[in-house]
FIKOLZA-1660 file (N, C-alpha, C; in steps of 0.1 Angstrom, whole numbers, plus 5000, padded with zeros to 4 digits):
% residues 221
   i   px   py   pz ch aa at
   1 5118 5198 5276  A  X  N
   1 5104 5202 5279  A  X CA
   1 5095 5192 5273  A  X  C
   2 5082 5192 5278  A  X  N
   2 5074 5182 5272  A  X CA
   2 5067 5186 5259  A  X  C
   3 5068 5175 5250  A  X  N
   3 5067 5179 5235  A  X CA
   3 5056 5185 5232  A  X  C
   4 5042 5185 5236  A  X  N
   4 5035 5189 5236  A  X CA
   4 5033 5205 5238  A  X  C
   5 5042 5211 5249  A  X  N
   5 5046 5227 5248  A  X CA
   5 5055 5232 5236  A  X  C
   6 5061 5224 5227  A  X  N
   6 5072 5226 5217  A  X CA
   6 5062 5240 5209  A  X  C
   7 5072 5248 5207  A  X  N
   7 5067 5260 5200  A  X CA
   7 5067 5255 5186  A  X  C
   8 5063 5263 5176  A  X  N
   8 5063 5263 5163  A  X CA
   8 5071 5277 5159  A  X  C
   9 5074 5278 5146  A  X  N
   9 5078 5289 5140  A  X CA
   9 5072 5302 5142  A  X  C
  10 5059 5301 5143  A  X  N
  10 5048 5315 5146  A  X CA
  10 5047 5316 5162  A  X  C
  11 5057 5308 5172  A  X  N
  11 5055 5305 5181  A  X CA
  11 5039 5301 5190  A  X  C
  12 5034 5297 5183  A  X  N
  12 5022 5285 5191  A  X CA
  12 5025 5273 5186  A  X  C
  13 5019 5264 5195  A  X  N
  13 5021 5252 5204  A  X CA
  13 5014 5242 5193  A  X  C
  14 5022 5234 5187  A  X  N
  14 5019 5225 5183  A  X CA
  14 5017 5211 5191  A  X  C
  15 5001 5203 5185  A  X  N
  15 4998 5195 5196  A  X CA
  15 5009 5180 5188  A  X  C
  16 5005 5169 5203  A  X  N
  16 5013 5158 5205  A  X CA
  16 5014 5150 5188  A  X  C
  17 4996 5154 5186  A  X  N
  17 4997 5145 5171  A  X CA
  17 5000 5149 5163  A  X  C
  18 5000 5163 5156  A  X  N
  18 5006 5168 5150  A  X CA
  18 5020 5167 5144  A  X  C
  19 5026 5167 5161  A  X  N
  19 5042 5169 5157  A  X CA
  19 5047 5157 5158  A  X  C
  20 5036 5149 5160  A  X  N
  20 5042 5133 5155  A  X CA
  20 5038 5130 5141  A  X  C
  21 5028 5137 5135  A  X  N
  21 5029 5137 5120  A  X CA
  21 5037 5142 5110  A  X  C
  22 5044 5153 5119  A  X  N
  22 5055 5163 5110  A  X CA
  22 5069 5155 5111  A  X  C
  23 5069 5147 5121  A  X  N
  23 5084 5133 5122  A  X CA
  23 5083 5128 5113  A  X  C
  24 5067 5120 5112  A  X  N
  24 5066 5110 5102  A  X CA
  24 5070 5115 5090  A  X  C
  25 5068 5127 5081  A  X  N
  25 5066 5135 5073  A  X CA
  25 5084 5133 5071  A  X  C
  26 5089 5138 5080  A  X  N
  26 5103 5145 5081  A  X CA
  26 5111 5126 5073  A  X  C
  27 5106 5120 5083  A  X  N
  27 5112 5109 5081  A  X CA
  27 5116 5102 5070  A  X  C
  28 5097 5103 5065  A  X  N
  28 5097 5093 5047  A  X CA
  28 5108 5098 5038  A  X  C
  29 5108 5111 5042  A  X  N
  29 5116 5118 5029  A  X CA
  29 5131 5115 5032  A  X  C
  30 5136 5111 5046  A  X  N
  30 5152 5107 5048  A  X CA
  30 5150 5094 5045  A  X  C
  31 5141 5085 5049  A  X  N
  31 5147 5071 5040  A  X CA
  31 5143 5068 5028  A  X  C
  32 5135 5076 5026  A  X  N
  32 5131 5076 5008  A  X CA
  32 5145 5077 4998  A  X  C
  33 5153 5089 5006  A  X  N
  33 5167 5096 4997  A  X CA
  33 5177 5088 5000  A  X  C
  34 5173 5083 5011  A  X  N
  34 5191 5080 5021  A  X CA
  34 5191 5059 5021  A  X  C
  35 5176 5055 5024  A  X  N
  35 5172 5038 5026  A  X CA
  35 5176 5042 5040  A  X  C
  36 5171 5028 5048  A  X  N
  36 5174 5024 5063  A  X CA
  36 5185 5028 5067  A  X  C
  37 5193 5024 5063  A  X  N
  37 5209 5023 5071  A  X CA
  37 5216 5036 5071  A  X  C
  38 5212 5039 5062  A  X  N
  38 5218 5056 5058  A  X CA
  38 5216 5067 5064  A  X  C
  39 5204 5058 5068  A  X  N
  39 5192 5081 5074  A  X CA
  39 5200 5077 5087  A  X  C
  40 5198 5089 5094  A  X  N
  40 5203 5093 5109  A  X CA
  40 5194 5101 5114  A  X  C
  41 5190 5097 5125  A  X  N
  41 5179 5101 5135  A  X CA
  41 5184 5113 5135  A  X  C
  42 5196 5124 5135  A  X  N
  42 5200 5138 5131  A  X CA
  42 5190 5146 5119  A  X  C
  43 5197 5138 5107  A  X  N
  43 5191 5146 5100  A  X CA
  43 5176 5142 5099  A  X  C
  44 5171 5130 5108  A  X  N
  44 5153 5134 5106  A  X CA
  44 5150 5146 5116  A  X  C
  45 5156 5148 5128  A  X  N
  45 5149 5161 5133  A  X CA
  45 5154 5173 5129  A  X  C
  46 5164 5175 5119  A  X  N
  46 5171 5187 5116  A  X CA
  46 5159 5185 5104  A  X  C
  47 5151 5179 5097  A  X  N
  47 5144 5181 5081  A  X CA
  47 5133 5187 5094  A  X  C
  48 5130 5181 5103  A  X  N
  48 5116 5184 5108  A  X CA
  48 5119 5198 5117  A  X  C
  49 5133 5197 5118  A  X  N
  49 5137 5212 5130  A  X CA
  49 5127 5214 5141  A  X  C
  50 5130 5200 5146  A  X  N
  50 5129 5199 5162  A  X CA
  50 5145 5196 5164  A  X  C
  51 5147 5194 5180  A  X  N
  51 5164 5189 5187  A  X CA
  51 5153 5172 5183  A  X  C
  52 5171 5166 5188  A  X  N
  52 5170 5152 5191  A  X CA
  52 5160 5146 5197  A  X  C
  53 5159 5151 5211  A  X  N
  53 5153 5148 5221  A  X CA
  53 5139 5148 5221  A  X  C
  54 5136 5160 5211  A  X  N
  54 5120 5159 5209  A  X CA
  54 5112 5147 5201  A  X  C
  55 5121 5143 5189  A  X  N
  55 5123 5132 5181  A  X CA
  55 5122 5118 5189  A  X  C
  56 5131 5118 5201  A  X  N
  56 5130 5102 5209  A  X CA
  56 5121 5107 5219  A  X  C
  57 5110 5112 5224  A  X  N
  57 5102 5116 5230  A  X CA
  57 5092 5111 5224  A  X  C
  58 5091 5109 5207  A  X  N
  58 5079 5103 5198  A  X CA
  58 5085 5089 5193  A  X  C
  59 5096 5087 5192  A  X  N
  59 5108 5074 5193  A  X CA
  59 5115 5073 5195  A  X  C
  60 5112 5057 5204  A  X  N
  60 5125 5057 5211  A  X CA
  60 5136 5050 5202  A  X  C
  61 5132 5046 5189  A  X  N
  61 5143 5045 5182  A  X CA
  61 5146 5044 5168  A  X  C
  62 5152 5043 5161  A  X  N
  62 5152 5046 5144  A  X CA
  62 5144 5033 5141  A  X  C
  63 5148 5020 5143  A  X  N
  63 5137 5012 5140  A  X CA
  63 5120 5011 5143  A  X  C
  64 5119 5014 5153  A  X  N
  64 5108 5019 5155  A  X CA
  64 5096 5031 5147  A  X  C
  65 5109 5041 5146  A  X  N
  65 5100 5054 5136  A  X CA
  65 5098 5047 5124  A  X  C
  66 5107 5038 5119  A  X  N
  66 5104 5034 5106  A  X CA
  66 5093 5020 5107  A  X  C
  67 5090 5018 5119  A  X  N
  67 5076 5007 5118  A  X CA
  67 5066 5012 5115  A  X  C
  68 5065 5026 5123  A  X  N
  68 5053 5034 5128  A  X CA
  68 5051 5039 5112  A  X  C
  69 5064 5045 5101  A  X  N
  69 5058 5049 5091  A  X CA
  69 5050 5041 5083  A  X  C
  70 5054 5025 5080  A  X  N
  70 5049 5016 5071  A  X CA
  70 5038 5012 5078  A  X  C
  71 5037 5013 5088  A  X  N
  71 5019 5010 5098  A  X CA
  71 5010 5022 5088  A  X  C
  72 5015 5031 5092  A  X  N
  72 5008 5047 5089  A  X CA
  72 5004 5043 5072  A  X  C
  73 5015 5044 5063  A  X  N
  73 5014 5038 5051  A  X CA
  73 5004 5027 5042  A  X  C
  74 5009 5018 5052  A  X  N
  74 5002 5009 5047  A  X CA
  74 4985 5007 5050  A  X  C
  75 4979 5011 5061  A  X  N
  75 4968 5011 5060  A  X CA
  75 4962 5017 5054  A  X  C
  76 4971 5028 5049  A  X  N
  76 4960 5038 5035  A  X CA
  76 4962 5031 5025  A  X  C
  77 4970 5023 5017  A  X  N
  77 4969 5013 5008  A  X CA
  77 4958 5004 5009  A  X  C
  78 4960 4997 5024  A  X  N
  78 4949 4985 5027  A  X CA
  78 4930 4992 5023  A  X  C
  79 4933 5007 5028  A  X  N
  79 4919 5012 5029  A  X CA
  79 4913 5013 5016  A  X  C
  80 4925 5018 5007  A  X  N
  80 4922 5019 4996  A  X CA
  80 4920 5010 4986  A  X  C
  81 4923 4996 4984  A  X  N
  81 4920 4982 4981  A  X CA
  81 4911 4980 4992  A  X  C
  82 4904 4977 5003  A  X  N
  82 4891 4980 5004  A  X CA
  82 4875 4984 5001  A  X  C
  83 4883 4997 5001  A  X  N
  83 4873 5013 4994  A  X CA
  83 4865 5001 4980  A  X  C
  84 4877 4995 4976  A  X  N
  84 4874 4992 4954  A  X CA
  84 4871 4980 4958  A  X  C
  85 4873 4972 4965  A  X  N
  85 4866 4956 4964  A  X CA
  85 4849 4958 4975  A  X  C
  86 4847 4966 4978  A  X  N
  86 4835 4969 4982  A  X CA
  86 4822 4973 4972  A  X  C
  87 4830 4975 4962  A  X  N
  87 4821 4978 4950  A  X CA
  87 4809 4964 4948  A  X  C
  88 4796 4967 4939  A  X  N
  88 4793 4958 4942  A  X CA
  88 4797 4946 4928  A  X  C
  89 4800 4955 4916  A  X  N
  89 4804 4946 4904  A  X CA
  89 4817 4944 4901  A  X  C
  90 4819 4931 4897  A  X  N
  90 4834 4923 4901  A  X CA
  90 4840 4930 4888  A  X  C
  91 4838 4932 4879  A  X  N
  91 4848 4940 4868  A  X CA
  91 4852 4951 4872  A  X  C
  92 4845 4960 4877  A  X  N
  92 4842 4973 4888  A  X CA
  92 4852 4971 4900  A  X  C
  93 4852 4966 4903  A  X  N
  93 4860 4960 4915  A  X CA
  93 4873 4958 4910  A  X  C
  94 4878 4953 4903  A  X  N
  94 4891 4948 4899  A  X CA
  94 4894 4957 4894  A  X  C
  95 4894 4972 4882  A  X  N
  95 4895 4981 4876  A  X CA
  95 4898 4990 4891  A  X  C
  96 4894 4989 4899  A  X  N
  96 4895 5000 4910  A  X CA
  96 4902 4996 4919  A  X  C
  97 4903 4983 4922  A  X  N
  97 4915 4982 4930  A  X CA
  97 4924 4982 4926  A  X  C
  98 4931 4979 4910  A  X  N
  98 4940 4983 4901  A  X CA
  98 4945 4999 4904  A  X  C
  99 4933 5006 4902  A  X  N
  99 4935 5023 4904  A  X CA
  99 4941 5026 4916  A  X  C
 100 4937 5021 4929  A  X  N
 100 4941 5025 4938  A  X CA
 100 4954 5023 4941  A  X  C
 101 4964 5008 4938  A  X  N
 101 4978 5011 4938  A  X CA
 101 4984 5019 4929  A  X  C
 102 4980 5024 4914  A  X  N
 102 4988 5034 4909  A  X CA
 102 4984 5050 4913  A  X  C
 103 4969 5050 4918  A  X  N
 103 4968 5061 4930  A  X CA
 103 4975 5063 4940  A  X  C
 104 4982 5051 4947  A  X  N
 104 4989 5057 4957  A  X CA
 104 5003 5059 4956  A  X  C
 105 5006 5052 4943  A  X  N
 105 5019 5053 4936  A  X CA
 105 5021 5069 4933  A  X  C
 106 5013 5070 4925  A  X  N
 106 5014 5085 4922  A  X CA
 106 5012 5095 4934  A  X  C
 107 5007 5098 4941  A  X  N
 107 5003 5102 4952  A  X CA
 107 5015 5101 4962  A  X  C
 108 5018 5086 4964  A  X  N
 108 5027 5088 4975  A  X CA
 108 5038 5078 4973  A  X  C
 109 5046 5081 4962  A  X  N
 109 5057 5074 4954  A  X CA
 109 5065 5069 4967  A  X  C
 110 5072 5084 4978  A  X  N
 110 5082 5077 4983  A  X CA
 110 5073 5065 4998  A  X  C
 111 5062 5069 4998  A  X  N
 111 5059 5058 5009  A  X CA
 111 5057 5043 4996  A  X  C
 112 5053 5044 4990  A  X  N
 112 5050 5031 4981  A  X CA
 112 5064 5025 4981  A  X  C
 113 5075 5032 4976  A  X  N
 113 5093 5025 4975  A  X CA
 113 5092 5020 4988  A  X  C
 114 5092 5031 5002  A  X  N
 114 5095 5025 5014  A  X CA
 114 5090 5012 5019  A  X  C
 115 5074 5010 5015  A  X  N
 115 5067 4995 5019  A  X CA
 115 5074 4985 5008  A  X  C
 116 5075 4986 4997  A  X  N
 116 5079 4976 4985  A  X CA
 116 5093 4974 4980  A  X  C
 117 5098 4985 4981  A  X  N
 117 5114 4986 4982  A  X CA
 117 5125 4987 4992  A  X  C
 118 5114 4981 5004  A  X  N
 118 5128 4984 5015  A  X CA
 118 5137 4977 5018  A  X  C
 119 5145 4984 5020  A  X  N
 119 5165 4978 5023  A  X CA
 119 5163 4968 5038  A  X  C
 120 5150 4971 5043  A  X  N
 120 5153 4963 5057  A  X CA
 120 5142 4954 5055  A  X  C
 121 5136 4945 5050  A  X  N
 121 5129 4938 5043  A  X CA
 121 5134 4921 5050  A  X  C
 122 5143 4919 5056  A  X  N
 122 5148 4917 5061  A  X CA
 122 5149 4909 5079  A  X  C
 123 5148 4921 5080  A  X  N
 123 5141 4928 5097  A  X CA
 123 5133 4917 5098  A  X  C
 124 5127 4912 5110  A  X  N
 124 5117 4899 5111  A  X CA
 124 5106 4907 5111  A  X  C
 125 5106 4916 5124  A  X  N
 125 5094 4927 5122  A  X CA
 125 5091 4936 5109  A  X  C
 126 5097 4938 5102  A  X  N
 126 5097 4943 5090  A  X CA
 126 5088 4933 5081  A  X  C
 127 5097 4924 5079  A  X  N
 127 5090 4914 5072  A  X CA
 127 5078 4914 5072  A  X  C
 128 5071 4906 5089  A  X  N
 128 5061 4902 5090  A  X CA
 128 5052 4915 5087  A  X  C
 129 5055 4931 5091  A  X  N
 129 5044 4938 5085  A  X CA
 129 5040 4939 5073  A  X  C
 130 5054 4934 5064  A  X  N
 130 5051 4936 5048  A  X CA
 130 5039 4926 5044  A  X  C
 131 5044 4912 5051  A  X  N
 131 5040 4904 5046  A  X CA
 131 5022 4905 5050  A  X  C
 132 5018 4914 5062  A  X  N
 132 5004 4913 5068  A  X CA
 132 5000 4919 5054  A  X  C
 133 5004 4933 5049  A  X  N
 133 4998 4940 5040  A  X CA
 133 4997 4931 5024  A  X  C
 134 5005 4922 5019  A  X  N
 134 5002 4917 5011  A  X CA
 134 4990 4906 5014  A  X  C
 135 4991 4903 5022  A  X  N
 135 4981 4892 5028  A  X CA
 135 4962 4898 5028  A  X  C
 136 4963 4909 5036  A  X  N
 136 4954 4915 5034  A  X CA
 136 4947 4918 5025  A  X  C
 137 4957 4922 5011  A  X  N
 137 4953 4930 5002  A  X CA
 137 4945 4917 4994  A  X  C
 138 4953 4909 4994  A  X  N
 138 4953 4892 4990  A  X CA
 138 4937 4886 4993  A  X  C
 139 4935 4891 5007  A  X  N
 139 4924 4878 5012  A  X CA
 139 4910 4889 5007  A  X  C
 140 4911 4900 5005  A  X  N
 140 4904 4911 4999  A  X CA
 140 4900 4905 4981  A  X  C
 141 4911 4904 4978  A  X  N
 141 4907 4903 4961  A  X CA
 141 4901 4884 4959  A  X  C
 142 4903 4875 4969  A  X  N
 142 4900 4862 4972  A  X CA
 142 4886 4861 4970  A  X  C
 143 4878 4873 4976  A  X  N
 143 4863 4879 4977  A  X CA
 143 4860 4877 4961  A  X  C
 144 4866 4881 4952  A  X  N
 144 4862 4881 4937  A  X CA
 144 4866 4871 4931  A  X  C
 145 4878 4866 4935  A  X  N
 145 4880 4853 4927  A  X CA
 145 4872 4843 4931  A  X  C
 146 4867 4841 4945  A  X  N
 146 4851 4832 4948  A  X CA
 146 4841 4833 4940  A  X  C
 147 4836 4848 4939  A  X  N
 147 4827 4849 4933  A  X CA
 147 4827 4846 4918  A  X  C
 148 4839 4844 4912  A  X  N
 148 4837 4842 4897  A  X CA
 148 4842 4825 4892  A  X  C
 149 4850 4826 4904  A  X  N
 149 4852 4804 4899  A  X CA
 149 4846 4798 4910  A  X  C
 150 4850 4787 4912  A  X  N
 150 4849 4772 4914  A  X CA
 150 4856 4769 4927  A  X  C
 151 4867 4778 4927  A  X  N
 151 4882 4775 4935  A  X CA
 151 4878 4777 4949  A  X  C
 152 4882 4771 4962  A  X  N
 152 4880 4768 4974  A  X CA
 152 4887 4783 4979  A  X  C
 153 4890 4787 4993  A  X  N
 153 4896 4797 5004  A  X CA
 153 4907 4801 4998  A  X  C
 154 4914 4790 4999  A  X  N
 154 4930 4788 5005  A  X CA
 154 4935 4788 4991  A  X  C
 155 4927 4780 4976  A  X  N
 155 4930 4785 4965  A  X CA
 155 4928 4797 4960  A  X  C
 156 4921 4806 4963  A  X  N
 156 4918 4822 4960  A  X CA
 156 4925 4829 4967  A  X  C
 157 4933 4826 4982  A  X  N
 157 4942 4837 4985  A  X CA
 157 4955 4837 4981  A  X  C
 158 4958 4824 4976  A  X  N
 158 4969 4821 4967  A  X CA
 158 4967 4830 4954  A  X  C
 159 4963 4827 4947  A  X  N
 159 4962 4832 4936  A  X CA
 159 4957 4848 4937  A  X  C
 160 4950 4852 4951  A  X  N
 160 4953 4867 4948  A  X CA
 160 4965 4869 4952  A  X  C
 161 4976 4863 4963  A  X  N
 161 4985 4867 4964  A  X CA
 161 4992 4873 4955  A  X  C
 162 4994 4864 4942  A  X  N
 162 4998 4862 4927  A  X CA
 162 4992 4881 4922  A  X  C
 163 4980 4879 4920  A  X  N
 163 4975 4891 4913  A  X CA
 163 4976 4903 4922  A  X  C
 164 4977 4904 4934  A  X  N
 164 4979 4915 4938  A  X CA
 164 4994 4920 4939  A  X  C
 165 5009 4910 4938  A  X  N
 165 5017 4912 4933  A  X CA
 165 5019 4919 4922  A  X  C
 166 5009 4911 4913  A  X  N
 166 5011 4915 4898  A  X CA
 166 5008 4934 4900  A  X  C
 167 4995 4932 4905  A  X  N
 167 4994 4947 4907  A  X CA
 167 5005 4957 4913  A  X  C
 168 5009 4956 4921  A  X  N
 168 5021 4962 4931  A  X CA
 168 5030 4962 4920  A  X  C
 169 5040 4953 4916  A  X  N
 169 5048 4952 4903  A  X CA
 169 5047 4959 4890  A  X  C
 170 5034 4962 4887  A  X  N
 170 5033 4969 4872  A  X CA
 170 5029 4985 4880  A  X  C
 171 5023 4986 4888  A  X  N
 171 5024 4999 4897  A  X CA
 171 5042 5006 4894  A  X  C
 172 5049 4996 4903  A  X  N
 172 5063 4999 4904  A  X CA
 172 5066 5005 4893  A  X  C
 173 5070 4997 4882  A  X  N
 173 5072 4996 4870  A  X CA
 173 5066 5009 4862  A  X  C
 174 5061 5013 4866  A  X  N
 174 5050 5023 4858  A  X CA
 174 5056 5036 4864  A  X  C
 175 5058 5037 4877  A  X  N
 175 5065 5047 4889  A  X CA
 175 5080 5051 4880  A  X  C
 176 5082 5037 4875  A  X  N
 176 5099 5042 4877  A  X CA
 176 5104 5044 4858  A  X  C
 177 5091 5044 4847  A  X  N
 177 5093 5047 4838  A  X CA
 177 5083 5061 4838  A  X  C
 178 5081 5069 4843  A  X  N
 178 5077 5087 4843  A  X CA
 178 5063 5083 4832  A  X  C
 179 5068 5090 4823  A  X  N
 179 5054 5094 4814  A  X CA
 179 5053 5083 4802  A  X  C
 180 5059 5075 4801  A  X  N
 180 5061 5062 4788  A  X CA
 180 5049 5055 4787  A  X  C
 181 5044 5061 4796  A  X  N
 181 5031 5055 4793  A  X CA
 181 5019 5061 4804  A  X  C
 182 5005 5065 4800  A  X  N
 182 4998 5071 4806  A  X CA
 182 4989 5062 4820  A  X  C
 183 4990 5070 4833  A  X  N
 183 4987 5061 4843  A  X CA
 183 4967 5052 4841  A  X  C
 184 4963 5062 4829  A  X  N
 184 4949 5055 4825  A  X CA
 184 4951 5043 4816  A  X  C
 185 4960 5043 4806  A  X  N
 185 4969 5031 4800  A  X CA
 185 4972 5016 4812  A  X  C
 186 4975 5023 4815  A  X  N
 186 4987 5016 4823  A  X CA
 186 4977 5006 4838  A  X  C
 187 4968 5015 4842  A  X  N
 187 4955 5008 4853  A  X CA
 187 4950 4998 4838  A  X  C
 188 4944 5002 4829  A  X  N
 188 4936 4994 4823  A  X CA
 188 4942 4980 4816  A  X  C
 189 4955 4983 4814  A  X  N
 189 4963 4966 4806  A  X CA
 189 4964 4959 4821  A  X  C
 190 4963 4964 4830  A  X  N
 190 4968 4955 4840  A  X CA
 190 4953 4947 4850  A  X  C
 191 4941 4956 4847  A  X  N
 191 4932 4952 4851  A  X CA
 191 4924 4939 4841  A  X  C
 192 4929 4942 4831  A  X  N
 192 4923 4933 4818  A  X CA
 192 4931 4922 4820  A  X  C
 193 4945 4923 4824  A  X  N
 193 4957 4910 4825  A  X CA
 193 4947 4902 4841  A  X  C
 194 4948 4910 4845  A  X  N
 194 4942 4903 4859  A  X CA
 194 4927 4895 4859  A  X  C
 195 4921 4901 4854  A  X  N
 195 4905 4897 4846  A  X CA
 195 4906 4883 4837  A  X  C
 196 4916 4883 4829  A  X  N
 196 4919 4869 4826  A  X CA
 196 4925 4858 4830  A  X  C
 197 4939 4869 4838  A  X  N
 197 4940 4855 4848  A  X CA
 197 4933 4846 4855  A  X  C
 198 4918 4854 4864  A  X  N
 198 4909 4847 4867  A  X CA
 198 4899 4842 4860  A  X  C
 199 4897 4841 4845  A  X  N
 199 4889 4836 4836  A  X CA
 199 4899 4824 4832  A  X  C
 200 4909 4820 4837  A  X  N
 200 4917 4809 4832  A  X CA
 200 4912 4796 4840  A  X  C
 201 4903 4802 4854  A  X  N
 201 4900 4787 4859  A  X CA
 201 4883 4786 4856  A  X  C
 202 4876 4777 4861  A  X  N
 202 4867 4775 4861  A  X CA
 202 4860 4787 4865  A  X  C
 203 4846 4789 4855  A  X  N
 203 4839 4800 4863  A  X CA
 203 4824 4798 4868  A  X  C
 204 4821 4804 4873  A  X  N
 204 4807 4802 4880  A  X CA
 204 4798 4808 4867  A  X  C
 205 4789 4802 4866  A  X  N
 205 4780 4805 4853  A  X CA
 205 4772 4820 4857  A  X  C
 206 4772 4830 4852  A  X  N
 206 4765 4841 4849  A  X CA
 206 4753 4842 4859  A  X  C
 207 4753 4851 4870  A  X  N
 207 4742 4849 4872  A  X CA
 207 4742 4845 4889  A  X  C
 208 4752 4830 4892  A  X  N
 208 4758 4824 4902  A  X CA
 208 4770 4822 4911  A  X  C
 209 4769 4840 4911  A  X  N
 209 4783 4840 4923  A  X CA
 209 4782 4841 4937  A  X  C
 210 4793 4836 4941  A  X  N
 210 4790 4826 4952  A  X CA
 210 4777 4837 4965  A  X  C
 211 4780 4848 4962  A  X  N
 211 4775 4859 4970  A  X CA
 211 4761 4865 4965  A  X  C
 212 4760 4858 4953  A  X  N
 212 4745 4862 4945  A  X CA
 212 4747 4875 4936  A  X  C
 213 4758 4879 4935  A  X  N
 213 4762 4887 4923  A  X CA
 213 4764 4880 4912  A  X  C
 214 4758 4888 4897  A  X  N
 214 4765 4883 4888  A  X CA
 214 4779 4882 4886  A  X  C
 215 4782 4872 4879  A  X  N
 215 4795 4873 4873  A  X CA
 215 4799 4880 4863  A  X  C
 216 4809 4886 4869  A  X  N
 216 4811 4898 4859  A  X CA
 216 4823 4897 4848  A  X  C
 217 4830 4885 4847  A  X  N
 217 4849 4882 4841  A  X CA
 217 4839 4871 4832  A  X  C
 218 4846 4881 4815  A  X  N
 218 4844 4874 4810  A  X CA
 218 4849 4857 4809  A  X  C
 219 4848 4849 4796  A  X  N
 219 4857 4838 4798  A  X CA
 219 4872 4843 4789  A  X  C
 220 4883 4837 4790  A  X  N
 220 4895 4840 4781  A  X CA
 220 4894 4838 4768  A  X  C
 221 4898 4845 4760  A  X  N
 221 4902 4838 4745  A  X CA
 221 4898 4847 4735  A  X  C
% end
């Protein structure tokens, strides 16, 4: 029957988006436990307790449901490194886009493993989505490293590449040692590491960023 009539438990009718959000839902948690190769389109509709059929009705196939989650995922990362480089002061900015990957780390540990840790990484399509979201996050933090050096485009997305790695990486790192250290600790050594990485190059003098903001990174030392 068409998924959209699919009953619920209380028997009313859950709509189309919904019970494509309850897949998604059902999903993260089977490749979060199981990785790519492991989960079975079974046990994603037996977690979500729909049949099969209702499941390939919203995909038509395991690689696909797992595009659709890291699309879904990742743009709430992208929004959220957004949200913090929209700030208008660049220390401000870098402190908060820091927060937002160990916010989403904590918040949404198993989608964070699935975009950063995935077993299909591989995948061309796979890849290329990973690779949009580092990019993105990259040509976003590029915006601050202009504003505080000297460095051209193409040098600033490089080196955010660099720094927003670093971020993603001590995020990880922080996920997978529990409480050894406090996530307010843990945002602040990594925003201060990042702050001087970009005080290692040339900086725009106080006053003259490229955007007419002050500069906000101190010099190193």
């Amino acid at each position: 029957m068409p998924d959209d009539l699919h009953t619920t438990a209380r028997g009313g009718r859950l709509p189309r988006t919904e019970r494509r959000a309850q897949l998604l839902e059902a999903a993260l948690g089977v490749f979060a436990e199981n990785g790519y190769h492991q989960a079975a389109m079974d046990d994603i509709a037996a977690r979500a307790g729909v049949s099969k059929p209702v499941l390939y009705q919203h995909f038509p196939g395991k690689l696909e449901l797992y595009l659709a989650l890291i699309d879904r995922h990742a743009s709430e990362l992208e929004q959220l490194v957004r949200d913090a480089l929209a700030l208008d002061d660049n220390k401000v900015r870098i402190r908060t886009m820091v927060a937002a990957y160990f916010d989403f780390v904590s918040h949404e540990g198993a989608a964070f493993r699935l975009i950063f840790e995935s077993d299909l990484a591989n995948e061309p399509e796979v890849r290329r989505r990973l690779d949009e979201i580092v990019l993105t996050c990259a040509e976003a933090m590029a915006g601050i490293i202009r504003d505080e050096t000297e460095l051209g485009q193409e040098e600033a997305v490089m080196i955010g590449v660099g720094l927003v790695g670093l971020a993603q990486t001590a995020a990880r790192h922080w996920l997978s040692h529990g409480e050894a250290i406090s996530k307010e600790t843990a945002t602040r050594i990594t925003g201060a590491l990042i702050r001087r990485g970009i005080a290692a190059f040339p900086l725009v003098p106080r006053g003259e960023g490229a955007d007419g903001r002050e500069s906000a990174v101190a010099p190193a030392g």
